[in-house]
C-alpha positions as CSV (number, residue, x, y, z in Angstrom):
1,X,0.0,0.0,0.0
2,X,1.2,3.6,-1.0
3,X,1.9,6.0,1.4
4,X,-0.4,8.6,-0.2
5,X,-3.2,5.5,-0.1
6,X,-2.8,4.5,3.4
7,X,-3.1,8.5,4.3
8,X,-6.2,8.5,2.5
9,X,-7.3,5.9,5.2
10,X,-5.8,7.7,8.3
11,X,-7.8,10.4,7.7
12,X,-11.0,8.6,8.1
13,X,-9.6,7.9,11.2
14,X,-10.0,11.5,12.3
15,X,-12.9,12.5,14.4
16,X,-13.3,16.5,15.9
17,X,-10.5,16.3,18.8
18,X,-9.6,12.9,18.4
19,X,-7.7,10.0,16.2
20,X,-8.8,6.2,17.0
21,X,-7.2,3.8,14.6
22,X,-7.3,-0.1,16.1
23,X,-7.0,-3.6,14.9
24,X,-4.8,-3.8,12.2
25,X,-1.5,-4.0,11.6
26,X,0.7,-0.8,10.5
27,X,4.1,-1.2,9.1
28,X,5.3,2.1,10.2
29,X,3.9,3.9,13.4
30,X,6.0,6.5,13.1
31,X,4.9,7.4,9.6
32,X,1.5,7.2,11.6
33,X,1.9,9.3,14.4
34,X,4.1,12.0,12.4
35,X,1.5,12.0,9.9
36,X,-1.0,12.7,13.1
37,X,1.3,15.5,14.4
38,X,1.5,17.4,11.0
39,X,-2.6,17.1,10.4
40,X,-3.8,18.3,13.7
41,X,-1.2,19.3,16.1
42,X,-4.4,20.3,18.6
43,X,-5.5,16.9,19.1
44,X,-6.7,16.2,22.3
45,X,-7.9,12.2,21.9
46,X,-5.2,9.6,20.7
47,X,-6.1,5.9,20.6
48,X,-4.0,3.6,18.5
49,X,-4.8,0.1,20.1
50,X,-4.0,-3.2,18.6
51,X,-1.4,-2.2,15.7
52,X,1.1,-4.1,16.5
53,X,3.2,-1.5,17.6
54,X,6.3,-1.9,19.4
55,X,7.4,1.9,20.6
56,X,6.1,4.6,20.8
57,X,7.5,7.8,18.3
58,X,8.5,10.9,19.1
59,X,4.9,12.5,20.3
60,X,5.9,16.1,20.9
61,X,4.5,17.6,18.4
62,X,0.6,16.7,20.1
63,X,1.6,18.9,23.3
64,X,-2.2,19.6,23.3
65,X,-3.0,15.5,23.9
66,X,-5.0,15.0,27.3
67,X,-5.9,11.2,26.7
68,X,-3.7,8.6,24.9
69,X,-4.6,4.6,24.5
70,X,-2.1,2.8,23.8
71,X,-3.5,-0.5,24.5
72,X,-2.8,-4.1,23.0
73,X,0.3,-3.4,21.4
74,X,4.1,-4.7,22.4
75,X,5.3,-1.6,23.6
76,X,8.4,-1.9,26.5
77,X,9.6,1.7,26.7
78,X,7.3,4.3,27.8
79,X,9.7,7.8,28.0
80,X,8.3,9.1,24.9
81,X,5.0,10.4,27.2
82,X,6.8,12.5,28.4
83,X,6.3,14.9,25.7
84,X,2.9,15.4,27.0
85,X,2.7,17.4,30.1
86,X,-1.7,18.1,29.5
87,X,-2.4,14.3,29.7
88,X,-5.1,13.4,31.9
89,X,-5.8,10.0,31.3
90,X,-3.1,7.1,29.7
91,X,-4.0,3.4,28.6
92,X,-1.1,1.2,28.5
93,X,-2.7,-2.3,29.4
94,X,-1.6,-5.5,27.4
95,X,2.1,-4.5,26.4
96,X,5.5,-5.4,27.8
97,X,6.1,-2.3,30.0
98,X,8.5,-3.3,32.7
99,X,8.3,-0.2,34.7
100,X,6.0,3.2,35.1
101,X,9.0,5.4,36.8
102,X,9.4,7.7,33.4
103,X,5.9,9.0,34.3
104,X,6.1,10.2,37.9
105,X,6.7,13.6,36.1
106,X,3.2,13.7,34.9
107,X,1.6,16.0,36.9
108,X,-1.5,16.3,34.8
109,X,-2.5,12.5,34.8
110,X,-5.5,11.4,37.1
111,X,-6.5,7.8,35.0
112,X,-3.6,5.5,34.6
113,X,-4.2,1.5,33.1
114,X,-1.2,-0.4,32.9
115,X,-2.9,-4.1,33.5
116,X,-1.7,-7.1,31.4
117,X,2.2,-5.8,31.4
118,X,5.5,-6.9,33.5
119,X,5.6,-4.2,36.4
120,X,6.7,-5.5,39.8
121,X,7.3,-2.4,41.5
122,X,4.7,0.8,41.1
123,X,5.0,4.4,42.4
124,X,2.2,6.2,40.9
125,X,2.6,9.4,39.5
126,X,2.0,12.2,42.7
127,X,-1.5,13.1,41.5
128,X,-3.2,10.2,40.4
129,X,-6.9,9.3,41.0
130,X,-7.4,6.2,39.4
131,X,-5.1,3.2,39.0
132,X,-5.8,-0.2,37.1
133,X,-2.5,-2.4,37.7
134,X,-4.5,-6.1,37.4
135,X,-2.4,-9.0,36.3
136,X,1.3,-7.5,36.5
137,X,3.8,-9.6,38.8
138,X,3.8,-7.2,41.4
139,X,5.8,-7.1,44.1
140,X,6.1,-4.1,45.4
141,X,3.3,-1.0,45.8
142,X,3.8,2.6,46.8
143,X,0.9,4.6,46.9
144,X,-0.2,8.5,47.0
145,X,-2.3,10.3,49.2
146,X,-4.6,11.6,46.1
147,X,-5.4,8.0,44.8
148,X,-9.2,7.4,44.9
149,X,-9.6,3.8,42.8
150,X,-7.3,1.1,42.8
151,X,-7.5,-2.0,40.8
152,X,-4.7,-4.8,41.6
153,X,-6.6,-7.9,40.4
154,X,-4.5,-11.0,39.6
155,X,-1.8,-10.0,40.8
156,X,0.6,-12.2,43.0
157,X,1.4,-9.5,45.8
158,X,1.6,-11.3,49.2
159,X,1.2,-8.4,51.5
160,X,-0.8,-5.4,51.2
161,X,-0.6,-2.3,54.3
162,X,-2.2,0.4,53.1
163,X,-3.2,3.5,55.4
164,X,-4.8,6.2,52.8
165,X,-7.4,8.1,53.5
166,X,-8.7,9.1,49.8
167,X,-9.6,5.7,48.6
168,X,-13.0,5.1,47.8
169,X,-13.0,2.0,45.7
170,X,-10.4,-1.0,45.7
171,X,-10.3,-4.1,43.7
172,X,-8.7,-7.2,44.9
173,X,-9.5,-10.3,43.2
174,X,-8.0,-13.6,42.3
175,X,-5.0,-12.3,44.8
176,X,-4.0,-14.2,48.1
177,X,-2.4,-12.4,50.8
178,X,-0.4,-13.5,53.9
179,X,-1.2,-10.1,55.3
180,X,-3.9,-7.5,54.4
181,X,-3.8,-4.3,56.7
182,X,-6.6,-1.5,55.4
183,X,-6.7,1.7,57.0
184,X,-8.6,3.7,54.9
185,X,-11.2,6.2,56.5
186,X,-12.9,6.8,53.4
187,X,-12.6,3.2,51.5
188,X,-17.2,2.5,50.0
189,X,-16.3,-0.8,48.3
190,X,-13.7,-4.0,48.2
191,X,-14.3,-6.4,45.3
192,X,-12.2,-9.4,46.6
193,X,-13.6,-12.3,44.1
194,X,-11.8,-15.8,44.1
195,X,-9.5,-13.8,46.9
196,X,-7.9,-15.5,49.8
197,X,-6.6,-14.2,53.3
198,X,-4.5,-16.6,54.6
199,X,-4.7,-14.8,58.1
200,X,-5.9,-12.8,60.1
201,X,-6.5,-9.2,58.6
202,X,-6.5,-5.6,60.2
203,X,-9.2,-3.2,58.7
204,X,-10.5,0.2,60.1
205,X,-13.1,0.9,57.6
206,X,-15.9,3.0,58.9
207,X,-17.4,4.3,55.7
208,X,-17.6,0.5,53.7
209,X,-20.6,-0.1,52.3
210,X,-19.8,-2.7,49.5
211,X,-18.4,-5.5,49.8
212,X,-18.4,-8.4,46.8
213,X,-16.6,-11.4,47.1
214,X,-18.1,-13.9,44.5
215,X,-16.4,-17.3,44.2
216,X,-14.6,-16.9,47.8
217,X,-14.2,-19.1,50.3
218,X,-16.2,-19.2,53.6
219,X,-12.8,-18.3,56.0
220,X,-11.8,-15.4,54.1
221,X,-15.1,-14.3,53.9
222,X,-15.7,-14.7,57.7
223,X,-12.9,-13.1,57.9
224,X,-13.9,-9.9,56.2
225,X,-17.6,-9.5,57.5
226,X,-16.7,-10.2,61.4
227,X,-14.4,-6.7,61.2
228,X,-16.9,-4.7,59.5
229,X,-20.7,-3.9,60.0
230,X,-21.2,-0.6,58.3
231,X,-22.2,-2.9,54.7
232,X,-25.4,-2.3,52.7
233,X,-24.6,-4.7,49.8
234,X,-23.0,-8.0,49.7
235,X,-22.4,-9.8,46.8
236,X,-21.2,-13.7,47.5
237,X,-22.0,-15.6,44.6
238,X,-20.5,-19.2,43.5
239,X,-19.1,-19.5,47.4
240,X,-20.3,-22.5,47.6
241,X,-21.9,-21.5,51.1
242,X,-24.3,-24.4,52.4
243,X,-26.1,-21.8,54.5
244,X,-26.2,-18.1,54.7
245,X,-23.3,-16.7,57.1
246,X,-24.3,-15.7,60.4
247,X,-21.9,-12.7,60.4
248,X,-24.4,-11.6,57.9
249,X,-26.7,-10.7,60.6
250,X,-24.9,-8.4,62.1
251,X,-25.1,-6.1,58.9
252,X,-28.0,-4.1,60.3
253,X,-28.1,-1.5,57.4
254,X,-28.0,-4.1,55.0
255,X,-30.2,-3.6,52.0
256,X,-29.2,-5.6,49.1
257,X,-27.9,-9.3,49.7
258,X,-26.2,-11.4,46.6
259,X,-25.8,-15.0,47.3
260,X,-26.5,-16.6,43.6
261,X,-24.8,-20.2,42.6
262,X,-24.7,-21.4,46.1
263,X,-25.8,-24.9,47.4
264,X,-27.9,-23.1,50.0
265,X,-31.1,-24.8,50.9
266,X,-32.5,-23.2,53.7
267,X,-33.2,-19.2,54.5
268,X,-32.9,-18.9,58.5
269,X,-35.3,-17.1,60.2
270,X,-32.6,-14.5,61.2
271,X,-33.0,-12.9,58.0
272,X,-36.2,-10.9,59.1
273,X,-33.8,-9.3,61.7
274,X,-32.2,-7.3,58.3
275,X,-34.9,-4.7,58.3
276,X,-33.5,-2.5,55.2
277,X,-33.4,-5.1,52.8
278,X,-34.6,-3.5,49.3
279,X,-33.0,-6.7,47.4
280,X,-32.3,-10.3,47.4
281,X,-30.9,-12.6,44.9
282,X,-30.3,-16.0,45.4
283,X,-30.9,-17.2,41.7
284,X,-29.3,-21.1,41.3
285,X,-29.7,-21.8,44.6
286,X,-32.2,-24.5,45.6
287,X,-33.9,-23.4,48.6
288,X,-36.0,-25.8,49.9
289,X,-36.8,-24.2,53.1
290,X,-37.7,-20.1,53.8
291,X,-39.4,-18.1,56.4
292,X,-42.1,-15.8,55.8
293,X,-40.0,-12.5,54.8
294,X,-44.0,-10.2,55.3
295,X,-42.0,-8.4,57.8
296,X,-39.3,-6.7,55.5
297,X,-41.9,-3.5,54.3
298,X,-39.1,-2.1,52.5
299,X,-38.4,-5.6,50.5
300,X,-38.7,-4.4,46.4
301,X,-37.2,-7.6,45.0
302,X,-36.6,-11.0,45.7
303,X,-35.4,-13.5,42.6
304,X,-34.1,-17.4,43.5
305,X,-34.4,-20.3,41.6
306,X,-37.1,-23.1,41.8
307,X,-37.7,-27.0,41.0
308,X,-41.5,-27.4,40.6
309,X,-41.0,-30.1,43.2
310,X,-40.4,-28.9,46.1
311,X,-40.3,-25.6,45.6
312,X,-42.6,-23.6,43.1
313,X,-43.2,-19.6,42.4
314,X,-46.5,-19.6,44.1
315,X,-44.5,-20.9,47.1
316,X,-42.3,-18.4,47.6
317,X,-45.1,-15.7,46.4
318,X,-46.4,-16.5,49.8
319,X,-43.4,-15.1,51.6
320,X,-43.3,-12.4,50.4
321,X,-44.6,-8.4,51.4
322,X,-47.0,-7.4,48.9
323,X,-44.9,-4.8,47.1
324,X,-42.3,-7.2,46.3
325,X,-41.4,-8.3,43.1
326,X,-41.0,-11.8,42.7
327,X,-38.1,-13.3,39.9
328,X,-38.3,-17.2,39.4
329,X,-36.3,-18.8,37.0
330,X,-36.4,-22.6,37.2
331,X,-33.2,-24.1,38.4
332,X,-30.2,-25.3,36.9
333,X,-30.7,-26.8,33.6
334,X,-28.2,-26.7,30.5
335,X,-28.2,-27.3,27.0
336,X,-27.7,-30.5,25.0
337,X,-25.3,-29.9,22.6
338,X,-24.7,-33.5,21.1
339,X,-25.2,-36.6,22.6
340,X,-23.5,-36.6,25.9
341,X,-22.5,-33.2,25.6
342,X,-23.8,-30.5,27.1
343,X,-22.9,-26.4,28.0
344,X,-23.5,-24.8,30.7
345,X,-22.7,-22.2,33.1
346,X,-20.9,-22.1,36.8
347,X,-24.4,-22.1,38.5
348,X,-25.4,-25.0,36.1
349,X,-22.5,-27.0,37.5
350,X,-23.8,-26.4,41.3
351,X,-27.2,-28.6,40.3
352,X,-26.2,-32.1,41.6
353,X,-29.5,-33.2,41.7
354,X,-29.9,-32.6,37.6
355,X,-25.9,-33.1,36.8
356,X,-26.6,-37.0,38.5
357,X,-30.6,-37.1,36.4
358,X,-28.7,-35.8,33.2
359,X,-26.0,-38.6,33.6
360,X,-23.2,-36.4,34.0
361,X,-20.0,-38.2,34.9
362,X,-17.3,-35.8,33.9
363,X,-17.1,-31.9,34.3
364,X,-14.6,-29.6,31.8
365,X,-14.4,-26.4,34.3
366,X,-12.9,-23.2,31.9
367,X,-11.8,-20.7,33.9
368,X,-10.5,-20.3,37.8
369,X,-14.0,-22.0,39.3
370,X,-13.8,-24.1,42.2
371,X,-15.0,-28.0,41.4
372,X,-18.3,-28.1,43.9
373,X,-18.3,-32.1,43.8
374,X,-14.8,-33.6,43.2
375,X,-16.4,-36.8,45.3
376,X,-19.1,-37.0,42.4
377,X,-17.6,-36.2,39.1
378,X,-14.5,-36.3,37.4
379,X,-13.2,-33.0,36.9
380,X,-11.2,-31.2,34.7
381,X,-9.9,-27.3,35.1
382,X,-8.4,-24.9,31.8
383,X,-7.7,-22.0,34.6
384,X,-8.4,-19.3,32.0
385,X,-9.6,-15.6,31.7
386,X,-12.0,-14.5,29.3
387,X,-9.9,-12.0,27.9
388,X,-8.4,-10.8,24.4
389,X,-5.2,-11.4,25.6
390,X,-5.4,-15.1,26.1
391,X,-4.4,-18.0,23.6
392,X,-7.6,-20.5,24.2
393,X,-6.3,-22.8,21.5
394,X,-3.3,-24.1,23.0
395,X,-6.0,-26.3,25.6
396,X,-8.3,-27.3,22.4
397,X,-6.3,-30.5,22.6
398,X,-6.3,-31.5,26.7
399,X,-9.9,-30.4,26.6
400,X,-11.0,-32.9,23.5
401,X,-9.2,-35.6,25.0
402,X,-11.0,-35.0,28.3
403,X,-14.5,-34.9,26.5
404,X,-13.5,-37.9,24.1
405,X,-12.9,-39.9,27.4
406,X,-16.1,-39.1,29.0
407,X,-18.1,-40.1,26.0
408,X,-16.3,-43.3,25.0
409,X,-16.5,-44.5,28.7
410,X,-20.1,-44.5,28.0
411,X,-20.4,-41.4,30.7
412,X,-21.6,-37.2,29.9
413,X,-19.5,-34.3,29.8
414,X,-20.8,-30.6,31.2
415,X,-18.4,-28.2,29.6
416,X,-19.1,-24.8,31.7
417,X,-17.3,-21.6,32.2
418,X,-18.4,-18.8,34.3
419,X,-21.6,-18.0,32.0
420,X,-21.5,-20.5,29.4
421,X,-20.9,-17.7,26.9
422,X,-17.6,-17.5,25.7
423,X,-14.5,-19.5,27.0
424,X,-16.7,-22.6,27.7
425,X,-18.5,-22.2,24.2
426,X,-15.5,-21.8,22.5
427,X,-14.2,-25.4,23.9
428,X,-17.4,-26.8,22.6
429,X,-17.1,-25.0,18.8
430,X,-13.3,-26.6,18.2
431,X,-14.7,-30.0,19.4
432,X,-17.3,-30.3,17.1
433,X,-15.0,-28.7,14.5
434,X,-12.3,-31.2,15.2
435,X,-14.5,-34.2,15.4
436,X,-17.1,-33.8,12.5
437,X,-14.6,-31.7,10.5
438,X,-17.1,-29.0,9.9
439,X,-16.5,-25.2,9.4
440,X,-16.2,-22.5,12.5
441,X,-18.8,-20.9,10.6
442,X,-20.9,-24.2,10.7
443,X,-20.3,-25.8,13.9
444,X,-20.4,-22.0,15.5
445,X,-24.4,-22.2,14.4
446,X,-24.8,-25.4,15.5
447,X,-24.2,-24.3,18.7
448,X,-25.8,-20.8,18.6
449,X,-29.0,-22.9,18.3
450,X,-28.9,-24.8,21.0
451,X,-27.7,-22.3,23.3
452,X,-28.8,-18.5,22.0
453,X,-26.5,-17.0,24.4
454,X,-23.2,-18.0,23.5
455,X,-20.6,-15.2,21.9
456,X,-17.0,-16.0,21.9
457,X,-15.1,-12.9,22.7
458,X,-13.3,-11.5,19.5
459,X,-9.7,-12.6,20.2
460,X,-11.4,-16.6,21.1
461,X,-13.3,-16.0,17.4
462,X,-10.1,-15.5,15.2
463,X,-8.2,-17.6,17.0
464,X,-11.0,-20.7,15.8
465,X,-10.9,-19.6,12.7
466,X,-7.5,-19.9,12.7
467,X,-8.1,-23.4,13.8
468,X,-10.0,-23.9,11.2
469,X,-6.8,-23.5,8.8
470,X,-5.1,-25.7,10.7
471,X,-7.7,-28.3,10.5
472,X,-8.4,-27.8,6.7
473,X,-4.3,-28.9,6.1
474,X,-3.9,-31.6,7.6
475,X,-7.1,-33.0,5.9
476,X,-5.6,-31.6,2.4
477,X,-2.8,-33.8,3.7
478,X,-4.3,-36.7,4.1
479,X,-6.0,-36.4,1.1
């Protein structure tokens, strides 16, 4: 492609203070952002995500910029920013940045992504109010007084002391800490999901009113909720909880409650005691036992999961305060895909009564989702994000073995991710690819019409169809 021609297409690019050019590969980035510089020196908005690109040029010409995305790309060295004193916001996630020192001279910048990259040490810029560090191999975190939202998921940090009164919002998950010491006056919300505090932890949180911990375990949970009892929403879904924590209880401001995908059966009677609930949610559990909730005036909604057997809508209609909403959606079921082979979701894979009455004998888990009944079923984990930035297809082959086993042993196969939508759907498409030979386009169909809700996220898509390829050679080969 000419220069002149590929101009032609960077101007389209252009929008009124902004230039957003993703997904595709360009030969020359400095070409690109000179070409940038020279057309509209004002700019304000630069996004250039997913080009392949492995620097970043000489920016100084854009002195105006105020937010830059720089996203997806393979970029290591990061002093080139520096040429942009205005910038507010900066998106560097998914590249190979080792360290974030060169921009501790950035006055300006209040939004700062660097997830998905190879930091182990972080000293925020001096006036930053949001920072998104997830999935770095971080060892080491020194933060600022201004700093109002931190995000540190996935990352393998052992020991966290914070004392930092301007946080509002912190994120936590998939982490496991030997120590946890919060001292934050102002923290709202934690989002610890999949998080585990091996010990003890120290927390002076007045002002916490969140708390979500969804696929947790019931010690670090307890361990949270018995230090705190300022909360008005919590959010434990997939805990695996057999019964609703009594630390719970002591929650008395508590207005929403989130316990979906647990093996809870009963509702105590101690749940009238929460006077402000507005909101519960206990979809995919089977509750075979709950008290007459009349008493909670200010109850709006209340949505669980029923059987038709022993428990039905009208059942659990009868609990409830007139003005309540009811939400029923009958309980764990997934979808037949091919003879012993069905997809599902996390809550689907909590159902023993229907995984035992559909003949399932083995279980493929996709994702980081604790097995709920290793005594019962042969399991199998791909521990796997559903993100752009993983390579699905290098488990097509463990997972096809594991399904080929289940079904020429005469058993079943659930194949289940978090929602049954994308990393678990993907599994399926490549199997049925693989086996019958069939097109992505074909066996991606298939599946759509037996379960409407899948979508494969974009990166999971090309990478099939690159499967495909594959799979299309060797049978020319054979051939």
């Amino acid at each position: 492609m000419s220069l002149s021609t590929q101009q032609e297409k960077w101007k389209r690019c252009f929008g009124k203070n902004s230039f957003i050019a993703t997904i595709n590969s360009i030969e020359n980035v400095d070409e690109l952002f000179d070409f940038v510089a020279h057309s509209k020196p004002d700019l304000q908005q630069l996004i250039v995500s997913m080009i392949q690109a492995d620097h970043i040029p000489d920016i100084s010409g854009i002195t105006s910029l105020t937010f830059i995305d720089l996203s997806f790309n393979t970029i290591k060295d990061i002093t080139p920013l520096l040429g942009c004193p205005l910038l507010q916001t900066l998106v560097l996630a998914h590249n190979n940045i080792e360290s974030i020192e060169p921009l501790t001279s950035l006055n300006a910048l209040n939004a700062l992504d660097i997830s998905f990259n190879s930091i182990k040490e972080i000293t925020p810029p001096p006036h930053l109010g949001s920072l998104k560090a997830s999935n770095n191999p971080l060892e080491h975190l020194n933060v600022n007084s201004s700093l109002r939202i931190l995000t540190i998921d996935g990352c393998p940090l052992r020991n966290l002391e914070l004392s930092l009164n301007s946080l509002d919002i912190i994120s936590i998950s998939r982490c496991s800490f030997d120590s946890f010491n919060l001292k934050c006056e102002n923290l709202q919300s934690i989002v610890a999901e999949s998080t585990q505090f091996n010990n003890q932890i120290i927390v002076q949180l007045p002002h916490l009113f969140n708390l979500t911990m969804n696929q947790s375990s019931l010690d670090s949970i307890v361990k949270v909720l018995s230090r705190v009892t300022t909360l008005t929403s919590i959010t434990l879904g997939g805990c695996k909880l057999k019964e609703i924590p009594k630390e719970i209880y002591t929650q008395t401001n508590l207005a929403r409650l989130v316990l979906f995908s647990n093996p809870i059966t009963k509702i105590s009677e101690e749940i009238v005691s929460l006077i402000h609930l507005t909101y519960i949610d206990m979809l995919d559990c089977l509750v075979e036992e709950c008290p007459s909730l009349t008493n909670l005036n200010q109850l709006e909604q209340f949505r669980i999961s029923y059987d038709e057997v022993s428990t039905t809508p009208k059942y659990y209609e009868s609990k409830l305060p007139k003005q309540c909403q009811f939400f029923g959606r009958e309980y764990g079921k997934f979808d037949k895909i091919i003879d012993n082979l069905y997809l599902g979701s996390y809550a689907n894979a909590h159902n023993k009564n229907y995984l035992q009455k559909m003949g399932i004998t083995h279980i493929l888990t996709i994702g980081p989702l604790q097995p709920m009944f290793p005594e019962l079923f042969t399991y199998k984990q791909i521990n796997i994000d559903d993100s752009v930035k993983e390579d699905i297809s290098i488990y097509f082959e463990e997972c096809f073995q594991f399904i080929e086993q289940a079904r020429n042993s005469g058993g079943a196969v659930l194949v289940h991710c978090a929602a049954g939508i994308s990393r678990s759907a993907s599994i399926v498409i490549a199997y049925l690819m693989k086996k019958n030979q069939w097109t992505y386009e074909y066996s991606y169909k298939y599946v759509l019409e037996r379960r409407p809700i899948i979508c494969p996220n974009s990166s999971f898509m090309k990478q099939l169809k690159e499967y495909e390829e594959k799979i299309l050679i060797k049978t020319c080969n054979i051939i």
